[in-house]
PDB file of N, CA, C and O in Angstrom:
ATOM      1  N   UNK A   1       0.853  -1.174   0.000  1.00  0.00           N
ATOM      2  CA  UNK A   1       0.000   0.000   0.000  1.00  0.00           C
ATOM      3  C   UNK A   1       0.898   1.236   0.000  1.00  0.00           C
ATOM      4  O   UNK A   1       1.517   1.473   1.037  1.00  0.00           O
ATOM      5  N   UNK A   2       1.050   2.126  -1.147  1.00  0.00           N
ATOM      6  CA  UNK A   2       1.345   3.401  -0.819  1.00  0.00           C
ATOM      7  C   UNK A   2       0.199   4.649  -1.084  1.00  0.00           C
ATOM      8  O   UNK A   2      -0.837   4.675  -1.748  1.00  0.00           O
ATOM      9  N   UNK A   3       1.086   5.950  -0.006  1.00  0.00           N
ATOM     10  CA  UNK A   3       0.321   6.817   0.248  1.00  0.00           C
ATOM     11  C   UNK A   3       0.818   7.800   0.211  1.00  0.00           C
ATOM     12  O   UNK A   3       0.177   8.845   0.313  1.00  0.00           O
ATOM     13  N   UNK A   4       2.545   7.746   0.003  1.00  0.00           N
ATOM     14  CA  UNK A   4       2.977   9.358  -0.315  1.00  0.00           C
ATOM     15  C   UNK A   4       3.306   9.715   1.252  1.00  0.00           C
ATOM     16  O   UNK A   4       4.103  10.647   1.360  1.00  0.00           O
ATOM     17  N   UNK A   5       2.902   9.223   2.332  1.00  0.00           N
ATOM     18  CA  UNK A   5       3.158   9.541   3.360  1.00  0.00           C
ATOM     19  C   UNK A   5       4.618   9.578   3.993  1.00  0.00           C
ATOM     20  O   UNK A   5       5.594   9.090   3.423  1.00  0.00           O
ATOM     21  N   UNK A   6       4.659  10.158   5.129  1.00  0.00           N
ATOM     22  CA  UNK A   6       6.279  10.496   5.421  1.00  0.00           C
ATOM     23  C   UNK A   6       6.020  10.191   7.100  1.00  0.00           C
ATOM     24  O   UNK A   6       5.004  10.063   7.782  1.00  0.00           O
ATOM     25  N   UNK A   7       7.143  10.156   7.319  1.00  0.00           N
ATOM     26  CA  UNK A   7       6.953   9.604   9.442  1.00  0.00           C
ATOM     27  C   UNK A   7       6.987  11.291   9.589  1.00  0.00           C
ATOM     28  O   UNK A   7       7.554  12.255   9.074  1.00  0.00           O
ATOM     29  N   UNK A   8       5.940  10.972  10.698  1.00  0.00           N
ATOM     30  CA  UNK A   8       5.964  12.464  11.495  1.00  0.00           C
ATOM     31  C   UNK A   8       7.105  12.758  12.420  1.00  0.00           C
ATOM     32  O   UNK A   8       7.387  13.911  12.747  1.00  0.00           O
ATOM     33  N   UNK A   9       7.637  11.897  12.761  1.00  0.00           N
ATOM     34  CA  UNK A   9       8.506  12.227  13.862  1.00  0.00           C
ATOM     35  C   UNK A   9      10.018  12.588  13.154  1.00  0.00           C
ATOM     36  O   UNK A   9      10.589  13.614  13.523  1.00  0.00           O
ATOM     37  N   UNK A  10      10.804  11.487  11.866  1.00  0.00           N
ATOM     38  CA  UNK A  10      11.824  11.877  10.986  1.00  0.00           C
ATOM     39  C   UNK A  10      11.665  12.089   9.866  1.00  0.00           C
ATOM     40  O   UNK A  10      12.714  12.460   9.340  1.00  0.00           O
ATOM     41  N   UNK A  11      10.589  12.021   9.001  1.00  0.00           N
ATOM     42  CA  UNK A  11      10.316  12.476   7.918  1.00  0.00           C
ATOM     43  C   UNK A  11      10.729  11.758   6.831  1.00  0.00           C
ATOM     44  O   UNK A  11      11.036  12.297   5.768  1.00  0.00           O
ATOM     45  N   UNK A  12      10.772  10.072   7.107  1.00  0.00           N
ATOM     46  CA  UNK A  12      11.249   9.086   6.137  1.00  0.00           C
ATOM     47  C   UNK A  12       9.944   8.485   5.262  1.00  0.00           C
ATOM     48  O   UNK A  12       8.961   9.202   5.448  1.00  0.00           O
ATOM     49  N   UNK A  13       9.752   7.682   4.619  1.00  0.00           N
ATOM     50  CA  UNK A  13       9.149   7.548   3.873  1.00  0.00           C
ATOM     51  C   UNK A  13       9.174   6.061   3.598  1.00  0.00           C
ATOM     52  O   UNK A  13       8.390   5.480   2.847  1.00  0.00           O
ATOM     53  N   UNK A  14      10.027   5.580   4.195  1.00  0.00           N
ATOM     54  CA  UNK A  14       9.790   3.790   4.611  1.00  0.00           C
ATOM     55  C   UNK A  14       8.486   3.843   5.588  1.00  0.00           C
ATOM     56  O   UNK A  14       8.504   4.270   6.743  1.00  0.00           O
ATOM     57  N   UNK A  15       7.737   3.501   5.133  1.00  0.00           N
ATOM     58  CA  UNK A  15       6.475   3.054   6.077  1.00  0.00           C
ATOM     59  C   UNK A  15       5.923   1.584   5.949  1.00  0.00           C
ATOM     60  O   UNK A  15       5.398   1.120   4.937  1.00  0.00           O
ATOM     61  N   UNK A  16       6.081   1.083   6.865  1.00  0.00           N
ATOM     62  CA  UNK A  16       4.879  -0.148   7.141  1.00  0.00           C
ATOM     63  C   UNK A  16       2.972   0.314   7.312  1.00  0.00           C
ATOM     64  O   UNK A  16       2.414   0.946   8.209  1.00  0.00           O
ATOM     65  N   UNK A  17       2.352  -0.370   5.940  1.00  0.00           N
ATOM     66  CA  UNK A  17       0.985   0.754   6.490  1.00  0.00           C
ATOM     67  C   UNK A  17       0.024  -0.781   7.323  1.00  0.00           C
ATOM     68  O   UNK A  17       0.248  -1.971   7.541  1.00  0.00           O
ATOM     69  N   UNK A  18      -0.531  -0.282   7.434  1.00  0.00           N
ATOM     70  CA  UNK A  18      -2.037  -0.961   8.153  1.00  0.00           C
ATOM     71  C   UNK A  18      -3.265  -0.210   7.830  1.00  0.00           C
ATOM     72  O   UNK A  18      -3.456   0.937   8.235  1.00  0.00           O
ATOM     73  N   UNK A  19      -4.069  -0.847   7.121  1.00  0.00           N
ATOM     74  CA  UNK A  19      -5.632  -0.457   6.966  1.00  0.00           C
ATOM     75  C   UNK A  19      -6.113  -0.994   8.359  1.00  0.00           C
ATOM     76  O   UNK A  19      -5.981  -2.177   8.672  1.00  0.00           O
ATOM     77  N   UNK A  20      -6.901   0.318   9.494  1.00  0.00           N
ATOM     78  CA  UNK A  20      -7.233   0.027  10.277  1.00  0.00           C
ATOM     79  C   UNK A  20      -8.836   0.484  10.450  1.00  0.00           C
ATOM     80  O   UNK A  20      -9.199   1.388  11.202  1.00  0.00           O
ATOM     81  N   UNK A  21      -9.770  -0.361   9.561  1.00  0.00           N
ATOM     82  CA  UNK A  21     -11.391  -0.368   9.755  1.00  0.00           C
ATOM     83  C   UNK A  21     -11.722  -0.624   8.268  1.00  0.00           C
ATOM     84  O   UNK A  21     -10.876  -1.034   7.473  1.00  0.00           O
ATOM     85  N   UNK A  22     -13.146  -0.326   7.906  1.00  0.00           N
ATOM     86  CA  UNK A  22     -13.616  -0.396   6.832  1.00  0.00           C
ATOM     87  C   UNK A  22     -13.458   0.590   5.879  1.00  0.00           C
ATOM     88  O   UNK A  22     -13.100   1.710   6.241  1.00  0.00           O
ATOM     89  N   UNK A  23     -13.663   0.355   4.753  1.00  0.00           N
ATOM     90  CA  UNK A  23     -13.427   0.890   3.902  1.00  0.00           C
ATOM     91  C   UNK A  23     -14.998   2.061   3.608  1.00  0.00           C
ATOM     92  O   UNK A  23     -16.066   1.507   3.346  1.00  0.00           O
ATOM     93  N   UNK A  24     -14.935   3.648   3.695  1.00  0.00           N
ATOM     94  CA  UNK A  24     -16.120   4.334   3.847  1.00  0.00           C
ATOM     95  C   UNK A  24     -16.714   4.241   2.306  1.00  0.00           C
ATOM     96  O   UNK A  24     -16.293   3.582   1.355  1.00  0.00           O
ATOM     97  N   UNK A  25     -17.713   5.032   2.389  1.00  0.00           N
ATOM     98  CA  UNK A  25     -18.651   5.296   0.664  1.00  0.00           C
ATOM     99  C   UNK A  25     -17.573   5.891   0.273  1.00  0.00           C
ATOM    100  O   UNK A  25     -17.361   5.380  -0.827  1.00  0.00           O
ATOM    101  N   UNK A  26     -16.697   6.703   0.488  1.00  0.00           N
ATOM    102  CA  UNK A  26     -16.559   7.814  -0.411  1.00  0.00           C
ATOM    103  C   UNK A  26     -14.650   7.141  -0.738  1.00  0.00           C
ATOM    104  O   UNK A  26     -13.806   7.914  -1.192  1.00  0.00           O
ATOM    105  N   UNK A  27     -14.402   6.061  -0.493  1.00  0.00           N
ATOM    106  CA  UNK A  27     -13.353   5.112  -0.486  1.00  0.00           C
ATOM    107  C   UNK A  27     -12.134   5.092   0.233  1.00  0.00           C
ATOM    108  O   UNK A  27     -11.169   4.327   0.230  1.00  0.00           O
ATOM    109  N   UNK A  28     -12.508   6.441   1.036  1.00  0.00           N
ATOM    110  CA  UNK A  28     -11.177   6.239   2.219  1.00  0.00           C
ATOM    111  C   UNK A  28     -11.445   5.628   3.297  1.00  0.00           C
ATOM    112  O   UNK A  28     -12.649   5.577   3.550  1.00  0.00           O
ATOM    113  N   UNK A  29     -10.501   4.961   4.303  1.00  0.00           N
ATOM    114  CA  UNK A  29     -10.163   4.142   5.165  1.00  0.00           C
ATOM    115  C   UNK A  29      -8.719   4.799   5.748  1.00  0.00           C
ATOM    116  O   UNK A  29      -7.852   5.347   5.067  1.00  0.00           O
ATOM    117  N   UNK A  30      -8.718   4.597   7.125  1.00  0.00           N
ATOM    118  CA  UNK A  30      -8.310   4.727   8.050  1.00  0.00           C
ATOM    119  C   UNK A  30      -6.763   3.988   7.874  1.00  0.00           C
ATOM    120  O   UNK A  30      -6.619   3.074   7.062  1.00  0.00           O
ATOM    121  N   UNK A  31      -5.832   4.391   8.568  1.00  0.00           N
ATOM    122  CA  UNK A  31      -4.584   3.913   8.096  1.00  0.00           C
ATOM    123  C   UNK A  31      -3.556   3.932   8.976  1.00  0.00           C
ATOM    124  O   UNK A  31      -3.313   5.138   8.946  1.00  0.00           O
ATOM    125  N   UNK A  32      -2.258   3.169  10.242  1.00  0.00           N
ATOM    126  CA  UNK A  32      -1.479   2.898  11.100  1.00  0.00           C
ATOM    127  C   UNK A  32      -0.133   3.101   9.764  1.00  0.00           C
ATOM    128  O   UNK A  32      -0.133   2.811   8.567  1.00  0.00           O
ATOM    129  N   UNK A  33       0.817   3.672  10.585  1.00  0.00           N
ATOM    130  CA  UNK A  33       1.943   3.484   9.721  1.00  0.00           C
ATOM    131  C   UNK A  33       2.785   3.649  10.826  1.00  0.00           C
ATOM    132  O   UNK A  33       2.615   4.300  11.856  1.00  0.00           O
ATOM    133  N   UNK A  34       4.201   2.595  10.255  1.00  0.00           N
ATOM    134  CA  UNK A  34       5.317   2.379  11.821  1.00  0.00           C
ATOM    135  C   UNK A  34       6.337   2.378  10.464  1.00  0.00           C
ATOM    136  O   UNK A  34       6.432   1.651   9.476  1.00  0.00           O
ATOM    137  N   UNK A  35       7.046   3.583  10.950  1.00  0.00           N
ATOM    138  CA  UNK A  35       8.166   4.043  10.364  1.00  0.00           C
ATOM    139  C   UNK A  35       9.248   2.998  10.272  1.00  0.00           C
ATOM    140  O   UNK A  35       9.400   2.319  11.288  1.00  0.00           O
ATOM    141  N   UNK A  36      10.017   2.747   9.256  1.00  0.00           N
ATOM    142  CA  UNK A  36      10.997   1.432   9.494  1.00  0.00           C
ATOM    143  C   UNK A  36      11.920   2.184   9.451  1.00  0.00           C
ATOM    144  O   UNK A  36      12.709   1.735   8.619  1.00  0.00           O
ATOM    145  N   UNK A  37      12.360   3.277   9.964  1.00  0.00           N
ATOM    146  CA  UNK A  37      13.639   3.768  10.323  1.00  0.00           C
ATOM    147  C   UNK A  37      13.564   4.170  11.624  1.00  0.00           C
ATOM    148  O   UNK A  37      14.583   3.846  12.235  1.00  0.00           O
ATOM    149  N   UNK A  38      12.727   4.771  12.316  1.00  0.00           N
ATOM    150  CA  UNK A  38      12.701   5.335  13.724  1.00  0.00           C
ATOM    151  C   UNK A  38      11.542   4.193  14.089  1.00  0.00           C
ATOM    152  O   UNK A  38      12.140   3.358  14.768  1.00  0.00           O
ATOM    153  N   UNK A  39      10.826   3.981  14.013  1.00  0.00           N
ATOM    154  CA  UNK A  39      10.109   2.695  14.666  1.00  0.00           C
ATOM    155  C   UNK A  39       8.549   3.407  14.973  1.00  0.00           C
ATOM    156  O   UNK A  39       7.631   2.767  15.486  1.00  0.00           O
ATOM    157  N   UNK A  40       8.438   4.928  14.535  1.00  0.00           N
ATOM    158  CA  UNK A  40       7.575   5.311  15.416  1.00  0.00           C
ATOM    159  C   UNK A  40       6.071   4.995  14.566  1.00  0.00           C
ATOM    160  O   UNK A  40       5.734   5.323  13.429  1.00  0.00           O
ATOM    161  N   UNK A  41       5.463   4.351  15.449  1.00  0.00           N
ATOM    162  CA  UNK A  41       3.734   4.089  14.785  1.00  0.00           C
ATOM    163  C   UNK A  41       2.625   5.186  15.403  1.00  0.00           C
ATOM    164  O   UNK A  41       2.328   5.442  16.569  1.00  0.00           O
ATOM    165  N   UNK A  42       2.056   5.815  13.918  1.00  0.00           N
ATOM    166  CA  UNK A  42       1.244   6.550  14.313  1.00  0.00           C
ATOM    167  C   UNK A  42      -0.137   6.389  13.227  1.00  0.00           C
ATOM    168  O   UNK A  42      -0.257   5.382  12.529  1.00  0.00           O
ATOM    169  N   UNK A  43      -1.041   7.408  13.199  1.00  0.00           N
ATOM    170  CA  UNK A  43      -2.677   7.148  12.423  1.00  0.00           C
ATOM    171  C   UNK A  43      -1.926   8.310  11.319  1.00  0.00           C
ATOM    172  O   UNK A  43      -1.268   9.333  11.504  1.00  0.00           O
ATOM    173  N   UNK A  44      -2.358   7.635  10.203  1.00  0.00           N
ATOM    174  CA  UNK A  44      -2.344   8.015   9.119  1.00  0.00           C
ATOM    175  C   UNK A  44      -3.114   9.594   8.982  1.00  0.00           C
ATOM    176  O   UNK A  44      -2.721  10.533   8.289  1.00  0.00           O
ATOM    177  N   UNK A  45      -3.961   9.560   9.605  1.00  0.00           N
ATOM    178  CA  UNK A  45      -4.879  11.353   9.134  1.00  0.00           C
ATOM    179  C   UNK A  45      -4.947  11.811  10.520  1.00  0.00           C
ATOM    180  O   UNK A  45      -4.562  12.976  10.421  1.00  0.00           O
ATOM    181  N   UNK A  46      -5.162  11.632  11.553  1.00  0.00           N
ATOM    182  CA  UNK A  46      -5.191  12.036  12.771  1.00  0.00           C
ATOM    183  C   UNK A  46      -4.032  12.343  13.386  1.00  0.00           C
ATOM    184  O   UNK A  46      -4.064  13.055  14.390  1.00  0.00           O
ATOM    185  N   UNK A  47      -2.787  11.841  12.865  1.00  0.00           N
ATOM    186  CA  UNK A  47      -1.617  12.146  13.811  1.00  0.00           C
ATOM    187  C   UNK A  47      -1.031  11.943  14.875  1.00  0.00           C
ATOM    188  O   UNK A  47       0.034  12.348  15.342  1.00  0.00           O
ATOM    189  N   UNK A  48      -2.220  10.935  15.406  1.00  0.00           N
ATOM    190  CA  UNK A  48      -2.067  10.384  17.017  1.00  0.00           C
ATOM    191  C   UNK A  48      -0.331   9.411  16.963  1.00  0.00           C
ATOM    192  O   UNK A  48      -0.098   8.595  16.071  1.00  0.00           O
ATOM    193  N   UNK A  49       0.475   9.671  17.857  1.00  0.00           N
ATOM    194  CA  UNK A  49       1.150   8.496  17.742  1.00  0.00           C
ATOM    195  C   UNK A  49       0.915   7.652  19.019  1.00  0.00           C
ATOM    196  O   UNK A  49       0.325   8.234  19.929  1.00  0.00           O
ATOM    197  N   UNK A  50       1.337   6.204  19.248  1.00  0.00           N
ATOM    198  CA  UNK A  50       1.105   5.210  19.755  1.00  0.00           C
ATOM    199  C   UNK A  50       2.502   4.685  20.073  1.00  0.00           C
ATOM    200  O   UNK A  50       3.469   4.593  19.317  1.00  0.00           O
ATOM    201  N   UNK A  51       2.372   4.312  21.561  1.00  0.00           N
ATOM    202  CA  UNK A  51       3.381   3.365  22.280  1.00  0.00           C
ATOM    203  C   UNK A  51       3.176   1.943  21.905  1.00  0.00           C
ATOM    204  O   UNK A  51       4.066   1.150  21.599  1.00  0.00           O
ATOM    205  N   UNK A  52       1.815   1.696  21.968  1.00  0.00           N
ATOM    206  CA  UNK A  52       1.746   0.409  21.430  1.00  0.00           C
ATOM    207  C   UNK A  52       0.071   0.543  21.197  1.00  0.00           C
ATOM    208  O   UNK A  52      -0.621   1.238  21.941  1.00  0.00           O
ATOM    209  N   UNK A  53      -0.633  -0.439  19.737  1.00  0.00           N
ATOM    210  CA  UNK A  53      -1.405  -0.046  19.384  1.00  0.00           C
ATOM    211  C   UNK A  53      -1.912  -1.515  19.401  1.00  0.00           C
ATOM    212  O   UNK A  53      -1.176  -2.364  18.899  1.00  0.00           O
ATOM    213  N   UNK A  54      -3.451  -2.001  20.091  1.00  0.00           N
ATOM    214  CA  UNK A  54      -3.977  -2.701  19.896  1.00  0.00           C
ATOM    215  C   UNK A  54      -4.770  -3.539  18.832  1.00  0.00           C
ATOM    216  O   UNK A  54      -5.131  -4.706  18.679  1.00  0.00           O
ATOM    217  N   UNK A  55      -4.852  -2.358  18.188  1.00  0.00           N
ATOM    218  CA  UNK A  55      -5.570  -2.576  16.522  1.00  0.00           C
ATOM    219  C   UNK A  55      -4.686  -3.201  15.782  1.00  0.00           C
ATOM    220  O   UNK A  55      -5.115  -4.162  15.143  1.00  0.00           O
ATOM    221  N   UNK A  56      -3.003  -2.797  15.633  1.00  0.00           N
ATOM    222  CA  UNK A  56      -2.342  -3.279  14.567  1.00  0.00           C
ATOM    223  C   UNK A  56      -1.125  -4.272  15.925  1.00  0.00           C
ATOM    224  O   UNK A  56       0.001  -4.582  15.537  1.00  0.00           O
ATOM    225  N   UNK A  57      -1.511  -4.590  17.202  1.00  0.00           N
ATOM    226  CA  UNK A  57      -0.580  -5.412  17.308  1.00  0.00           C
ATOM    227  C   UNK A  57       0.819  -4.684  17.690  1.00  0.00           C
ATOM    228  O   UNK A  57       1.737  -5.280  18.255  1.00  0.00           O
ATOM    229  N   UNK A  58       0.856  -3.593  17.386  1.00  0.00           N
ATOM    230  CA  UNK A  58       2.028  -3.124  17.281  1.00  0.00           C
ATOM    231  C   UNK A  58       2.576  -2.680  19.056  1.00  0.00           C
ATOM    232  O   UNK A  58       1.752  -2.130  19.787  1.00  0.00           O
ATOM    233  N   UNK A  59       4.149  -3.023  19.635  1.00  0.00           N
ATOM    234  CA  UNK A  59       4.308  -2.762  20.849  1.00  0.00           C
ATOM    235  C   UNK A  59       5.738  -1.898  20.315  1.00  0.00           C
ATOM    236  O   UNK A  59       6.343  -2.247  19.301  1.00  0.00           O
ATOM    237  N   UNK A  60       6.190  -0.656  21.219  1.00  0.00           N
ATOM    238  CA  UNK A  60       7.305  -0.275  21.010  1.00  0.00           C
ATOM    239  C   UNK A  60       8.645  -0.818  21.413  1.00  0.00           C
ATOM    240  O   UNK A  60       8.722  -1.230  22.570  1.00  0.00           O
ATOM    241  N   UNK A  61       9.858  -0.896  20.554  1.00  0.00           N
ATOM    242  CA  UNK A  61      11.223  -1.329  21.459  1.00  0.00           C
ATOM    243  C   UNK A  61      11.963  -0.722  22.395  1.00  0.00           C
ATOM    244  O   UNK A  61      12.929  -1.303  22.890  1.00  0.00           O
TER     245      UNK A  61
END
């Protein structure tokens, strides 16, 4: 899955994504991305970042 997206925290562009829910009418869906250079996992449109995220499994090192 790409999205053009960049890590909020270093601004890389290696991302691991995760579709996290359904897919809406208007064809967007919700999205987890964990940076594979700094590690940091956050929500794709919201910006939230996460220590560890139940939805995608994800725990920090």
């Amino acid at each position: 899955m790409q999205c053009g997206c960049h890590c909020i925290k270093c601004g890389s562009t290696k991302l691991k994504s995760e579709q996290v829910g359904e897919i809406e009418s208007d064809g967007y869906f919700d999205i987890h991305h964990t940076c594979e250079k700094c590690n940091t996992h956050f929500d794709h449109l919201e910006g939230d970042v996460f220590d560890s995220c139940k939805v995608c499994g994800y725990e920090s090192s």
